[in-house]
ZADO-927113 format. One record per residue (C-alpha): residue number from 1; residue in one letter; chain; x, y, z. Coordinates in steps of 0.5 Angstrom, whole numbers, plus 500, padded with zeros to 3 digits. Layout:
REM residues N
   n res chain   X   Y   Z
 NUM   A     A   X   Y   Z
...
This chain:
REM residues 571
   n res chain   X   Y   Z
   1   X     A 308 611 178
   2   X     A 313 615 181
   3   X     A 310 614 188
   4   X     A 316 613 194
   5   X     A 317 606 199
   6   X     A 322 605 204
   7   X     A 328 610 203
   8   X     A 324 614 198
   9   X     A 325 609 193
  10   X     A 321 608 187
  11   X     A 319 603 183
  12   X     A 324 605 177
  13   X     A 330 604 183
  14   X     A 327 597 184
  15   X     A 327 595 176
  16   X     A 334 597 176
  17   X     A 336 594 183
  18   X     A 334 588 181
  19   X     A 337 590 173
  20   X     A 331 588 170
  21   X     A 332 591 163
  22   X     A 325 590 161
  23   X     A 322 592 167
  24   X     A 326 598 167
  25   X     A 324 600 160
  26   X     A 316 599 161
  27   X     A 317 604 167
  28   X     A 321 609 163
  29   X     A 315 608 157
  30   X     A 310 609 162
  31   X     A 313 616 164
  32   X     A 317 615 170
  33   X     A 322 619 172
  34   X     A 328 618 171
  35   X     A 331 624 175
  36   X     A 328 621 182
  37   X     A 332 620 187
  38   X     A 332 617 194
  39   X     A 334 620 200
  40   X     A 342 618 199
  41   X     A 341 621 192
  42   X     A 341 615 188
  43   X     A 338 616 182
  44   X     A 335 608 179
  45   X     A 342 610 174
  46   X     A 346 610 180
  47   X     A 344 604 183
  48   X     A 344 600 177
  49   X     A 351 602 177
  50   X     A 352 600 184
  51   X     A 350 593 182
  52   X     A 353 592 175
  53   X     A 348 591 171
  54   X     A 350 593 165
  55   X     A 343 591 161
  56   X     A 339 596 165
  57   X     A 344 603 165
  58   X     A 344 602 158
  59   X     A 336 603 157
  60   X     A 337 609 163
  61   X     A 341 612 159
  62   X     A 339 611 152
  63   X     A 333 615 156
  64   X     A 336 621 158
  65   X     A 339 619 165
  66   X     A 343 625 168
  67   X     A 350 621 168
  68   X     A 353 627 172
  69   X     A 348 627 178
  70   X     A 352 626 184
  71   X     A 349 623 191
  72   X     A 349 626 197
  73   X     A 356 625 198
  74   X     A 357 628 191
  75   X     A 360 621 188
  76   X     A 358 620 180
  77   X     A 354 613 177
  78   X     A 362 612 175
  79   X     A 365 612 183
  80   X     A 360 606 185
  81   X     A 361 602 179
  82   X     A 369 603 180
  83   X     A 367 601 187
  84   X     A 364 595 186
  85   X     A 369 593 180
  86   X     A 364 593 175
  87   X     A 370 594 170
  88   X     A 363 593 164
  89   X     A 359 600 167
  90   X     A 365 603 167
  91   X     A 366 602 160
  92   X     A 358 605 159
  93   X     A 359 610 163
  94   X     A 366 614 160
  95   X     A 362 610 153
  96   X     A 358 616 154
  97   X     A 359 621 158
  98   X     A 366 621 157
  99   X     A 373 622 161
 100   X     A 371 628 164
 101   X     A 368 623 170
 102   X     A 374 621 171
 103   X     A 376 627 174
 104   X     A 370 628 179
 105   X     A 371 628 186
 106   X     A 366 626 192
 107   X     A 366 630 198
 108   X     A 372 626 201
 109   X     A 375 628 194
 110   X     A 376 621 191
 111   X     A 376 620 184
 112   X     A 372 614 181
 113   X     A 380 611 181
 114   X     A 382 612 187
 115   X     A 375 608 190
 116   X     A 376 603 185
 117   X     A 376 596 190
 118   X     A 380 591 185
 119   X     A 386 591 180
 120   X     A 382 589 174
 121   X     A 377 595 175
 122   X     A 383 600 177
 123   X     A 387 598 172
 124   X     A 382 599 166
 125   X     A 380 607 169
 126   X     A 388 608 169
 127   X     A 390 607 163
 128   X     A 384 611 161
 129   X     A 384 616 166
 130   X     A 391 622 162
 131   X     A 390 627 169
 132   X     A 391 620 173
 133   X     A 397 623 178
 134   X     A 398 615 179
 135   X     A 398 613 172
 136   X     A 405 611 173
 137   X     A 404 604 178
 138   X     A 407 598 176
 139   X     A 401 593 176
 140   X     A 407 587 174
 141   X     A 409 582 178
 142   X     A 414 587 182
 143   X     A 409 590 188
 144   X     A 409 598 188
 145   X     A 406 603 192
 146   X     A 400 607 189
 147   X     A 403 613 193
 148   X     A 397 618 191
 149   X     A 391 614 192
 150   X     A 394 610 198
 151   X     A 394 603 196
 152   X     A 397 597 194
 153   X     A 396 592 188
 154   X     A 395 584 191
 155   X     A 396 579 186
 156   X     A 393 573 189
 157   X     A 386 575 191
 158   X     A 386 581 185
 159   X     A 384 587 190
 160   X     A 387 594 191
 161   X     A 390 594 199
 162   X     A 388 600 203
 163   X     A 393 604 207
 164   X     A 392 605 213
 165   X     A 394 611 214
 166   X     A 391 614 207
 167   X     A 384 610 210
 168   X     A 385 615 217
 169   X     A 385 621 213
 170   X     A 379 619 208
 171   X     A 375 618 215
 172   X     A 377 625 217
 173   X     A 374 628 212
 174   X     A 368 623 211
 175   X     A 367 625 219
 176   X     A 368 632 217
 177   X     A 363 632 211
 178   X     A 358 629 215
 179   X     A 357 634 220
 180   X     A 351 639 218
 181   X     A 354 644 214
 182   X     A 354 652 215
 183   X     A 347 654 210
 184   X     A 347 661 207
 185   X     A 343 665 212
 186   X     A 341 673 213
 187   X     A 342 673 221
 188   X     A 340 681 225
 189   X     A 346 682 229
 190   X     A 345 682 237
 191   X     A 349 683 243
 192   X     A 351 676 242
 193   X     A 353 675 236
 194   X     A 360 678 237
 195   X     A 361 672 242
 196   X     A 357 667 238
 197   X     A 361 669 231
 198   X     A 368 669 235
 199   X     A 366 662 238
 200   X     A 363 659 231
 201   X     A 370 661 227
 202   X     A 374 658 233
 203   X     A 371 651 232
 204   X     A 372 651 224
 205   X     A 379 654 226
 206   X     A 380 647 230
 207   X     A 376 643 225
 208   X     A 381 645 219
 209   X     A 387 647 222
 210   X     A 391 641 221
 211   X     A 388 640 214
 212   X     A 391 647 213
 213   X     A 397 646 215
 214   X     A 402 645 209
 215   X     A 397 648 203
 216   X     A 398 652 200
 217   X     A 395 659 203
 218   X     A 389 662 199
 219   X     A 389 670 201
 220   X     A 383 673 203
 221   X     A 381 680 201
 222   X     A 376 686 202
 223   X     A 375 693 200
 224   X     A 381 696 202
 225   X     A 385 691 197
 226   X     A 382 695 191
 227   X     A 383 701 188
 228   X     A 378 704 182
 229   X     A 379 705 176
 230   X     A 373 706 172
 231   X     A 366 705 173
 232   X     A 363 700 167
 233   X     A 356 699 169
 234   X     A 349 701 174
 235   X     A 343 697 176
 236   X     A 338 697 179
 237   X     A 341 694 186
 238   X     A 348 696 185
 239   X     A 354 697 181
 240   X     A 360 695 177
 241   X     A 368 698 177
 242   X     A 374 695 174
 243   X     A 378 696 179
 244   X     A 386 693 180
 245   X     A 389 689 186
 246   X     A 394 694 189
 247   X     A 398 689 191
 248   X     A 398 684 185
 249   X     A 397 689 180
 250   X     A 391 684 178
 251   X     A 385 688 173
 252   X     A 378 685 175
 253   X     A 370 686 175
 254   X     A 368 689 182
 255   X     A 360 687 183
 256   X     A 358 692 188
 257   X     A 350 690 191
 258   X     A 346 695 196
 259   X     A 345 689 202
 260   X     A 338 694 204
 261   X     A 335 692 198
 262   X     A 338 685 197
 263   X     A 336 683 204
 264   X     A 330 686 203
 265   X     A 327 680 199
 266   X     A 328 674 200
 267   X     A 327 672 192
 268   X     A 334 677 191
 269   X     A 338 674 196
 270   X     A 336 668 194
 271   X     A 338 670 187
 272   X     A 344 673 190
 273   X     A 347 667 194
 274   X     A 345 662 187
 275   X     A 350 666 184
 276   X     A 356 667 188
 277   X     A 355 659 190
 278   X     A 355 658 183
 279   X     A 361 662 182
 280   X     A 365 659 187
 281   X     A 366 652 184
 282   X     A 364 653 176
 283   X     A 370 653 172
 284   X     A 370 653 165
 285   X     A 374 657 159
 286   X     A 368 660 157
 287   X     A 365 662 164
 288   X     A 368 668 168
 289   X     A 371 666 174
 290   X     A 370 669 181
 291   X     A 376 670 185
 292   X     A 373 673 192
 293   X     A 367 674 195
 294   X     A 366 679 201
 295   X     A 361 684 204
 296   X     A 362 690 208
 297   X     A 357 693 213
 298   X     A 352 696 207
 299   X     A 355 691 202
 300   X     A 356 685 198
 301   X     A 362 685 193
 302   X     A 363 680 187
 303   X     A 371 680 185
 304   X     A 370 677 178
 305   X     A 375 676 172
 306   X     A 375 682 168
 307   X     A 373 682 161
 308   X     A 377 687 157
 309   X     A 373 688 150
 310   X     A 366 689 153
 311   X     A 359 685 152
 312   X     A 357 683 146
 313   X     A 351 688 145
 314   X     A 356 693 145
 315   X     A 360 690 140
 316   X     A 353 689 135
 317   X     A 352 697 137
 318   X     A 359 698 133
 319   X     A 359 692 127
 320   X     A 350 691 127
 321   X     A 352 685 127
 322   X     A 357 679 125
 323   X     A 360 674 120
 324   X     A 357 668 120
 325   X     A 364 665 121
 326   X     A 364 670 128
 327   X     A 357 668 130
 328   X     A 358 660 130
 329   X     A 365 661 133
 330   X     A 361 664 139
 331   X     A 356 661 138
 332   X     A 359 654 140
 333   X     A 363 657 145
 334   X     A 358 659 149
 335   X     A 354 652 147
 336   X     A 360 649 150
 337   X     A 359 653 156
 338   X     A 351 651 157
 339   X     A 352 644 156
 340   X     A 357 645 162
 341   X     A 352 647 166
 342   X     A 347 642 164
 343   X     A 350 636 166
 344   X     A 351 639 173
 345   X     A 343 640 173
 346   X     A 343 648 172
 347   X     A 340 652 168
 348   X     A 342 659 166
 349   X     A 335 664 163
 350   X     A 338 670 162
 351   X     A 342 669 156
 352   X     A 343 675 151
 353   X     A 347 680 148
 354   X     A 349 684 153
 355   X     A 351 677 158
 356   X     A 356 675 155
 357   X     A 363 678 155
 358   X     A 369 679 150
 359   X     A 376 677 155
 360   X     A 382 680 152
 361   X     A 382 675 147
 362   X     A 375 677 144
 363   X     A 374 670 146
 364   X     A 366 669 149
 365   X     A 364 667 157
 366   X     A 358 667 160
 367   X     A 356 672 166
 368   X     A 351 675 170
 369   X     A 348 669 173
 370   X     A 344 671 177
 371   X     A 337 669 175
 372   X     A 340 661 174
 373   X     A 337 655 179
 374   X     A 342 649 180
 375   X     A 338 641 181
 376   X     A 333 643 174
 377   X     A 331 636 172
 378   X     A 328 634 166
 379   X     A 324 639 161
 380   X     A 319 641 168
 381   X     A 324 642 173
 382   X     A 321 650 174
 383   X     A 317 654 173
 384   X     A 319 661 176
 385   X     A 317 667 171
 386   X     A 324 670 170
 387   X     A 328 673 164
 388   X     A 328 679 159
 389   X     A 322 679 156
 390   X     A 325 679 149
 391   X     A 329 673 149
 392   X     A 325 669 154
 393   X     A 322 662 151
 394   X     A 313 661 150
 395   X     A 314 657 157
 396   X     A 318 661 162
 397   X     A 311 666 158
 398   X     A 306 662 159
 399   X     A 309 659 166
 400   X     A 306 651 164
 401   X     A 314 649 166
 402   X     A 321 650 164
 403   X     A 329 645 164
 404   X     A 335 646 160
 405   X     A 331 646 154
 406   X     A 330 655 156
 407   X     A 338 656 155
 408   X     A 337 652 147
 409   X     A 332 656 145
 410   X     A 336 663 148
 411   X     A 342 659 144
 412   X     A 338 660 138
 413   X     A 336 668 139
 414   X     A 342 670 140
 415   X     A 345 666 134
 416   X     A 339 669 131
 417   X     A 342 676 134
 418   X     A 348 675 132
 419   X     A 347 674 124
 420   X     A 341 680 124
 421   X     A 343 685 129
 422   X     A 335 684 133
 423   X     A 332 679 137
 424   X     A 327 675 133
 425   X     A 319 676 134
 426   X     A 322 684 136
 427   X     A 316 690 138
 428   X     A 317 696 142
 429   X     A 309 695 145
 430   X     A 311 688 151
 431   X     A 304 686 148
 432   X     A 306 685 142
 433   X     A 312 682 144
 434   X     A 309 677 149
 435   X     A 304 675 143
 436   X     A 309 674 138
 437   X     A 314 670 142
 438   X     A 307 664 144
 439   X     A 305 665 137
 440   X     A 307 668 131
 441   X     A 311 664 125
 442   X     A 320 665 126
 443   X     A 321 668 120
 444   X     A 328 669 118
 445   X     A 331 674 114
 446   X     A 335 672 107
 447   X     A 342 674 109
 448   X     A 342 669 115
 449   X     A 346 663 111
 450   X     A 342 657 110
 451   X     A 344 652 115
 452   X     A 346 658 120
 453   X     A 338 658 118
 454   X     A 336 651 120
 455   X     A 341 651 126
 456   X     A 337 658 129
 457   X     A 330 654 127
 458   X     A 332 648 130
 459   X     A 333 651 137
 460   X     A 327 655 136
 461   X     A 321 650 135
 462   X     A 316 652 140
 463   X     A 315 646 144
 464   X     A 321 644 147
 465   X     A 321 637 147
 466   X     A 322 637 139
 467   X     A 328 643 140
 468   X     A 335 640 137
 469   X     A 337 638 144
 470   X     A 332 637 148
 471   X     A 335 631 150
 472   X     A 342 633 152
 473   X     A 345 640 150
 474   X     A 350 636 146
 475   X     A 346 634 141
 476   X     A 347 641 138
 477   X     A 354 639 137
 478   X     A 352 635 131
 479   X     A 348 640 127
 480   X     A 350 641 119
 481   X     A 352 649 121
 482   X     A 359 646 127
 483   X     A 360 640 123
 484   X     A 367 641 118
 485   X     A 368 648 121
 486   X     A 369 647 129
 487   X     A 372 642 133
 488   X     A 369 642 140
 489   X     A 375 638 143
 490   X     A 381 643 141
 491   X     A 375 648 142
 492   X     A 375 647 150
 493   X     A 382 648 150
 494   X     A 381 655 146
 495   X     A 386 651 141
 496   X     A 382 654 136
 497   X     A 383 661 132
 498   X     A 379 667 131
 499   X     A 376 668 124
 500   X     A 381 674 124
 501   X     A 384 679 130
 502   X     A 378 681 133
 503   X     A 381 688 134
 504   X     A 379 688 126
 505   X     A 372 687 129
 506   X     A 371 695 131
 507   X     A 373 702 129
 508   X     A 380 705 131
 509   X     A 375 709 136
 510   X     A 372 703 139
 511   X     A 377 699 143
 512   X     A 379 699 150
 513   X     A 383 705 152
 514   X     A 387 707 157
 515   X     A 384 707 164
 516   X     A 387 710 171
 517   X     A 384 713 176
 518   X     A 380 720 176
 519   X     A 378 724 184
 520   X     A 372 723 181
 521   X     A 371 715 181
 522   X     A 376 714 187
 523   X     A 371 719 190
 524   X     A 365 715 188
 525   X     A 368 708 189
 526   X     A 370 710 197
 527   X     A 362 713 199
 528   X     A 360 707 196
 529   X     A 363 702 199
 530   X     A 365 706 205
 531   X     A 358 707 207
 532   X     A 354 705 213
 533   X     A 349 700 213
 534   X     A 341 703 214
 535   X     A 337 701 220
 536   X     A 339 694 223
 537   X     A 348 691 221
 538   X     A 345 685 217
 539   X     A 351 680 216
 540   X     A 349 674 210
 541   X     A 353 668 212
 542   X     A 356 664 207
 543   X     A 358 670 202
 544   X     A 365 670 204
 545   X     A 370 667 199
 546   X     A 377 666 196
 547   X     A 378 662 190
 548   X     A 385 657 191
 549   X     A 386 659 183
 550   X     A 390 665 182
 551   X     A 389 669 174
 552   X     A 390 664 169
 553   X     A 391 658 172
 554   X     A 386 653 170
 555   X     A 382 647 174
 556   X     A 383 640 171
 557   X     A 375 639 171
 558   X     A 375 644 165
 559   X     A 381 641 161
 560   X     A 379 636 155
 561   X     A 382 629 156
 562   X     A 387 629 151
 563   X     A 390 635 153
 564   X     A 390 633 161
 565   X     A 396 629 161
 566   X     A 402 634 159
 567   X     A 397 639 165
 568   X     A 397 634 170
 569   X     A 405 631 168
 570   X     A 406 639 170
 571   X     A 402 640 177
């Protein structure tokens, strides 16, 4: 069924080239996987799409098709539809992925508008596109000039015209991305790995250098731009401060790992390296964003946004547990942030308490990702055994396989926790545990309110295909417990309120005091991170980063639609 022919096609990419909906669907029954992708990236919806047939992307979707799955070039089934002027995919497309598509960017860094090749398609995705910096083209009678994508409007034969100069600068790129890109490695330094690091940095020097010019700067950092105010945390294999900027005077979460314990692993370094990447492109109001990434001869260093008011497990420590107005408000903001994660093929699994934060507002963000794993397809996608035990789903136990559904069971324990004050199927013996989680009937306590109740049950069911959103994690959005109560839309532009100040939540003793520094935790913080490494100076390629975004700025991809014009209007 899923065997490969030329080009690690399948037949399901073949159904839908041919757009042959029956066939499409007479495959999809008999289990094909509509995850497949050839050795370019199609997915069978990326093809249907490329060739405009409507029919056969309708049966995809309707059977679970990852509409934010990107090619090798990073282009969405929306880029090849507007590519071929297939106006009609279009429509099907934002009719159920919604305009966040129209803000996606290749690896050139067009969007579905900007690759569009006529003016019937061009001008369908403009008037539907509000963060388009183009949306003020004429398409009259009068010709004018599309000065962000380059191009300009001929009537006669109703195409886009491109403009050469703005083709130069796509080949450039195209070229550029072309080129085998650098993978994250852990390379033992030798006599020549000065020369060979010198050489390697004056080609990417020469590679950017005219494309930096006129950017705006994106300044690096390293241990000696931080001063150390408060040690907040220490496991196993490193620790975490609150330090401040000294020049910006900015407060962040300074993730400290020991290399000889990290590097000494594979599977950490590979855990370590997962999140950083993750780190470096996710943006969303309810994830905590990265603003450097560096390393020292004995260290990796995360710089992370500051979570001022603490974990969610300490708040429960303070109030037992949470109004149901206060848990389903945290309950749909981190919702919102898994669904993120998803449509971009990654899963989380280490959802709990203590991973989600309160930023200063006492707003919820997930953080801590690294047990989270990108390119999960389907409810199999994986099968690594991974998590806290008492929050882990029956499959990552019983290792039979395991997708995003892992993330809406989590979703449930941590409602479940919010509304009781412990996790469900809770035993100090890990036997007992491990045989409740795979067996044992959920029993919920009777001051859970009933729909909180039936939402909890609902993410709870054992199998994971019978889970609310086991199709798409959006589906949650509908349950009985939101409807009436959130708005999801002004919820992503944090327009909604809190159910009262969140300093209310705790006693007078337990906010956030003052903190400076003490000899003691400057003492700390200077052996630690000045420390040399053991044995031989190991260097993790692919560690370092500087995010363009600076404390308070926000990335369009994460702004609903309705919101987006008056942004982009300002940029």
């Amino acid at each position: 069924m899923n065997s490969r022919s030329l080009y690690d096609q399948t037949a399901l990419h073949i159904a839908a080239l041919s757009g042959n909906e029956d066939c499409v669907g007479i495959l999809l029954e008999a289990k094909a996987d509509v995850m497949a992708r050839t050795d370019t990236g199609l997915t069978a919806l990326h093809v249907a799409c490329q060739q405009g047939h409507v029919a056969a992307a309708r049966v995809l979707l309707h059977n679970a098709a990852p509409i934010f799955a990107e090619t090798n070039d990073q282009s969405l089934p929306l880029h090849l539809a507007a590519a071929a002027g297939h106006s009609g995919v279009c429509n099907l497309l934002l009719e159920h992925g919604g305009q966040e598509q129209l803000l996606h960017r290749n690896t050139i860094a067009q969007r579905p508008l900007d690759v569009s090749s006529d003016i019937s398609t061009f001008e369908f995705l403009r008037l539907r596109d509000r963060a388009c910096l183009g949306t003020q083209l004429d398409l009259g009678c009068d010709v004018h000039v599309d000065g962000y994508a380059g191009r300009t409007p001929l009537h006669a034969a109703g195409v886009m015209l491109r403009d050469s100069r703005a083709d130069v600068v796509q080949r450039l790129l195209y070229r550029m991305h072309r080129a085998p890109p650098a993978r994250p490695t852990l390379a033992a330094h030798t006599q020549s790995d000065p020369q060979t690091r010198s050489e390697a940095r004056k080609s990417v020097e020469r590679r950017f250098s005219q494309l930096k010019q006129g950017g705006p700067a994106v300044e690096e950092a390293s241990i000696d731009s931080f001063t150390a105010q408060k040690k907040l945390g220490q496991g196993s294999f490193g620790v975490v401060y609150k330090v401040v900027h000294k020049t910006t005077n900015a407060t962040y979460a300074m993730k400290i790992l020991d290399k000889s314990n990290i590097c000494a692993s594979n599977s950490l370094l590979r855990y370590t390296m997962t999140e950083r990447n993750l780190l470096s492109y996710v943006k969303h109001p309810y994830i905590v964003s990265m603003q450097y990434a560096f390393q020292t001869p004995s260290h990796l260093v995360l710089v992370l946004e500051f979570a001022s008011n603490g974990n969610m497990q300490n708040l429960l420590k303070h109030t037992k547990r949470l109004s149901e107005d206060w848990s389903r408000l945290y309950a749909a903001e981190v919702l919102l942030a898994l669904g993120y994660l998803h449509q971009r093929e990654t899963v989380y699994r280490d959802l709990k308490p203590e991973n989600v934060v309160l930023d200063h507002d006492g707003h919820a963000k997930l953080t801590d990702f690294g047990l989270s794993k990108e390119k999960v397809a389907g409810l199999n996608g994986t099968k690594s055994f991974c998590g806290s035990i008492a929050f882990m789903a029956p499959e990552v136990i019983r290792r039979s396989g395991h997708g995003h559904t892992v993330d809406i069971y989590g979703l449930g324990v941590l409602v479940y926790c919010m509304l009781v004050g412990m996790p469900p199927f809770y035993d100090r013996r890990k036997e007992t545990l491990v045989a409740n989680i795979k067996h044992a009937q959920l029993r919920i306590p009777s001051i859970v309110p009933p729909k909180a109740a039936s939402f909890v049950q609902a993410l709870m069911q054992r199998e994971p295909k019978e889970r609310l959103g086991a199709t798409k994690s959006e589906d949650c959005q509908g349950h009985d417990w939101f409807n009436c109560t959130i708005d999801f839309d002004a919820l992503m532009r944090r327009e909604v309120a809190l159910p009262e100040p969140f300093d209310k939540l705790l006693p007078s003793s337990g906010g956030v005091s003052a903190d400076g520094s003490t000899p003691t935790v400057t003492a700390n913080f200077g052996k630690l991170t000045k420390a040399t490494s053991r044995g031989k100076n190991h260097d993790v390629q692919g560690w370092n980063f500087a995010s363009p975004f600076q404390d308070g700025e926000e990335t369009l991809s994460a702004i609903p639609p309705r919101d987006r014009k008056n942004r982009s209007n300002s940029l």
